[in-house]
N, C-alpha and C positions, 0 to 999 in steps of 0.2 A: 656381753660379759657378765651382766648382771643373774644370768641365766644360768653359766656357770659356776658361778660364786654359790647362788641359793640350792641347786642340784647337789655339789660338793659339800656344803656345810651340811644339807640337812641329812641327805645320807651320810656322812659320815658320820654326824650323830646318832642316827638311826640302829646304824651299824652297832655302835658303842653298846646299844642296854643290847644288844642279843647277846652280847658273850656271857649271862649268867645261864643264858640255856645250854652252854658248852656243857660238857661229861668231864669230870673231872676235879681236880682241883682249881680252884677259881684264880689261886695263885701263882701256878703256871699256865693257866690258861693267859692269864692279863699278859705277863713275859712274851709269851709266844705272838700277843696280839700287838704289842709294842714294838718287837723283833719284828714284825710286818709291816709297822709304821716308818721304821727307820729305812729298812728298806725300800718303801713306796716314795719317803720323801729324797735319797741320795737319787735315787731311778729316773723320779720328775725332773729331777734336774739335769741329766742327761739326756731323758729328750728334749728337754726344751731346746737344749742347745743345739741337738743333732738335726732336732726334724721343724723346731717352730710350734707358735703355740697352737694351731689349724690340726695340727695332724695329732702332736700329743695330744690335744682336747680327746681325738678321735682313738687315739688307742688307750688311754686310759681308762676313758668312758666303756671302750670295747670290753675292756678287762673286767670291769665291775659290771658290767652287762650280761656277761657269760656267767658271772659269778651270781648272781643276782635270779638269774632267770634258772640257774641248778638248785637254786635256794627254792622258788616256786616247783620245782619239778621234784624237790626232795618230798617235802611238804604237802604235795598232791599224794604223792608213791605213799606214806604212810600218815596218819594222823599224832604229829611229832607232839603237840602240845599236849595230851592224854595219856600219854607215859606207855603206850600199848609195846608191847615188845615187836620186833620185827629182823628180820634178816640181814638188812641191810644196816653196815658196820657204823658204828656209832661214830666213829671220825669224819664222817661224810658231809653231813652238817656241819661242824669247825672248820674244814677245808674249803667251804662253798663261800661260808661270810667271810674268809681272810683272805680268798680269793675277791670278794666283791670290796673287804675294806683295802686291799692293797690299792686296787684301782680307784677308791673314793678319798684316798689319801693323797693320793700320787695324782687326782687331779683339783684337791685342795692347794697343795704346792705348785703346781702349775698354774693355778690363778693367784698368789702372790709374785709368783718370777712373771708372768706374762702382763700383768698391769702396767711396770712401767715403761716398756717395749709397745704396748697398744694406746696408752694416752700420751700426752704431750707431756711436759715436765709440771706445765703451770697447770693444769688439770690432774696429775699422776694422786700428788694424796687424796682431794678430792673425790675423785673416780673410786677411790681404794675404799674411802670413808664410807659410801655412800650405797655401794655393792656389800660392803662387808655388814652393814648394818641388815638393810635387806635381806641377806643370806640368815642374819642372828636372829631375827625377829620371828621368819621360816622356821627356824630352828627351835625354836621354844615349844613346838607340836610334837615334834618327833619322838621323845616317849610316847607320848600319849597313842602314835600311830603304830610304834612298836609292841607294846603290850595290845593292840586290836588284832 
């Protein structure tokens, strides 16, 4: 669990500083990214329910996976950070990370719903404390990995 907790956090902050490489205004970019977030976290919660935390781990993960790995494939395709112009539509990039932050969203929310379902009552804050901190401390890198 602890695994998923520091994967979630720190991608999902990860995620957070790409949005100023969005095209656009930053204004609606944020909107649109937030509009992601709400939907990732109503979503999480209906798998939880529907499938268990085993499998949503597994399809949310899948989702930011696909999304994640088109973000590398964009990125190979052209030299994005360089400003070179190219063919390939400049919404391609905002689609690929709000596909990879839906899924880092939606299994952030999945590891608050699933915590208290996987530990016992007398262990549930505990367990919570002690994952969430680990996942925070992870997290404190993730600019720094972003702008690399």
């Amino acid at each position: 669990m602890s695994m998923c907790w520091l994967t979630a956090s720190f991608n999902y902050y990860l995620i957070s500083f790409l949005l100023k490489y969005f095209p656009g205004n930053i204004n609606y970019n944020s909107m649109l990214s937030v509009f992601s977030e709400i939907l990732a976290m109503i979503l999480s919660g209906l798998f939880f329910v529907n499938f268990g935390p085993k499998t949503s781990f597994i399809i949310v993960f899948g989702i930011s996976f696909v999304g994640g790995c088109g973000i590398l494939m964009y990125q190979t395709k052209i030299s994005f950070y360089s400003g070179e112009s190219t063919t390939l539509s400049p919404w391609i990039f905002p689609t690929l990370v709000l596909i990879a932050k839906f899924g880092v969203t939606a299994a952030f929310g999945i590891c608050y719903n699933s915590n208290s379902v996987l530990f016992p009552v007398l262990f549930s804050a505990t367990a919570m404390g002690v994952c969430n901190m680990l996942a925070r401390f992870f997290s404190i890198f993730a600019p720094q990995v972003a702008e690399i």
